[in-house]
Residue, then its C-alpha position, 0 to 999 in steps of 0.5 A: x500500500x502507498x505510504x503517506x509519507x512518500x506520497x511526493x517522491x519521483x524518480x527511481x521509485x515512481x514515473x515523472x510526469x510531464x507537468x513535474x518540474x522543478x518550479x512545480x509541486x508534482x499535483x499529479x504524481x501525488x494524485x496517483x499515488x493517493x489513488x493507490x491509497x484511496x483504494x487500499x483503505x476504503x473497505x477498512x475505513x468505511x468498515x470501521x466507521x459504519x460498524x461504529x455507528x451499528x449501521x452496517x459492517x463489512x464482512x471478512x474476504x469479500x471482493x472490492x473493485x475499482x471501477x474507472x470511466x472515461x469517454x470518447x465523443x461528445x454530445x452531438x458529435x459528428x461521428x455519431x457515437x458517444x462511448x463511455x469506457x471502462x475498466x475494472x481492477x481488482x489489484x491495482x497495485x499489481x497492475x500500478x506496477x506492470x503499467x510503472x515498468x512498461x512505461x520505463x522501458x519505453x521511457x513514456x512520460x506523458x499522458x496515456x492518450x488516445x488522441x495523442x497516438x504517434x508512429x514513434x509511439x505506437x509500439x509502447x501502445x502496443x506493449x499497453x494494450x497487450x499487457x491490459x488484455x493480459x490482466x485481471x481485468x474486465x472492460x468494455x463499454x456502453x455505446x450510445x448515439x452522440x446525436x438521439x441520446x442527449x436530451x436538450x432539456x437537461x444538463x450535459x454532466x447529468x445525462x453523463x452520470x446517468x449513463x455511467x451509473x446505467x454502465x456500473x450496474x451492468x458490471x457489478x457481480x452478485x455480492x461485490x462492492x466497488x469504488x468508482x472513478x470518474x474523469x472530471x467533468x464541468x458541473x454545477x457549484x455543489x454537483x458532483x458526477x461521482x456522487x450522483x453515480x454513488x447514490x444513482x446506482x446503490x439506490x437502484x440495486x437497493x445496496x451499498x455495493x458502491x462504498x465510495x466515488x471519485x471524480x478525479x483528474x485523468x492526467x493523474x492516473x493511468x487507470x483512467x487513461x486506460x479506459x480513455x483507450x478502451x472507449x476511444x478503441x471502440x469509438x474508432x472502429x464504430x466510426x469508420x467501420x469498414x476502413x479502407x488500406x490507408x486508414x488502417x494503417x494510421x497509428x490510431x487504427x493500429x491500436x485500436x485493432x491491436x487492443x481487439x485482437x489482444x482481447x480475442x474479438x473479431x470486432x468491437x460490437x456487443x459482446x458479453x463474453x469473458x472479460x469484456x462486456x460491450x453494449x449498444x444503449x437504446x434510448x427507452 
């Protein structure tokens, strides 16, 4: 588990970020690492907490996950479909690790983008999205159509919280807890989309299955930019379906093939199978 006390420290120990420079505070690499913590110490703090108010306790062994979500595409975009990724992690630490090393070896410092993907980069994507698919992971996503399923009449960051509780309640299993981490999106003075999720989803599964949600800056964590890859994969291939030989070959398309066939699928439509769980939405 993170120790508080070396929260701040870089170098050898721990990836440096772009933003991390000598006039800086290293914000980000704080944030990381106090993801690692807010994971590790959750169960046993709402477990003691709870218990000490009599009104609910945690039993022994039972399984907590980490549940991260980000999106790809916008409300009326052109390309006709909003994404909302996600990837579930049952030993971050481990996989903290894994993602800590690759990137050393490729010796990648700088966001985990979609929308970044360079020719002299891809091979590090490739290595990544291999490595994800290798790990004791679930992801996948919900699919909606950026144009029909907003609603004019409510907020944008609403609607977006709406489709990720809708997302987390498909991929909670039978006697689970999770924490949720969303990326930040803008809202009201006093909103929150993490909270609004928490409450969303352990009201409509009548438990308190989500012990706790984030709303937490995605430059800061790289499980979040993993599902920045998940969605953004799925978007782009739902795009541009059947591309052409010279989109194929584009850095982008390259990966987003890479992480399908890492996962074993022929495509990225709907598909409930293993570890990946992809669901085209229909707006009721």
């Amino acid at each position: 588990m993170a120790q508080l006390g070396s929260a701040l420290r870089s170098g050898r120990r721990g990836r440096r970020f772009k933003s991390c420079y000598p006039d800086q505070s290293c914000l980000l690499e704080f944030l990381r690492e106090a993801l690692l913590f807010l994971h590790v110490g959750t169960v046993s703090r709402v477990a003691f907490v709870q218990k000490k108010k009599k009104t609910f306790s945690l039993p022994g062994r039972v399984p907590v996950s980490s549940i991260f979500l980000d999106e790809s595409g916008s409300r009326n975009s052109s390309g006709g479909f909003f994404v909302v990724g996600f990837v579930k992690v049952r030993d971050l630490q481990l996989l903290d690790r894994e993602i800590r090393h690759l990137r050393q070896a490729h010796k990648f410092h700088q966001e985990i983008h979609f929308a970044d993907i360079k020719n002299n980069k891809v091979n590090f994507y490739f290595d990544l999205v291999e490595l994800l698919a290798a790990a004791d992971v679930r992801v996948g996503g919900s699919v909606y159509d950026s144009t029909g399923s907003f609603h004019p009449d409510k907020d944008t960051w609403e609607q977006q919280a709406t489709m990720a509780s809708r997302l987390i309640r498909g991929n909670i299993n039978r006697g689970e807890l999770v924490n949720v981490f969303v990326d930040l999106v803008q809202t009201p003075r006093g909103e929150s989309v993490a909270q609004t999720v928490k409450s969303d989803v352990n009201r409509a599964l009548g438990s308190r299955c989500v012990l706790e949600a984030y709303d937490f800056n995605s430059e800061a964590s790289d499980f979040l930019q993993l599902a920045d890859i998940v969605a953004s994969s799925i978007a782009y291939e739902r795009r541009h379906g059947r591309m052409d030989p010279a989109r194929r070959n584009t850095p982008k398309a390259r990966v987003a093939a890479r992480l399908r066939r890492a996962l074993e699928l022929d495509s990225f439509d709907d598909i409930q199978q293993g570890k990946v769980n992809i669901v085209t939405m229909r707006e009721k």
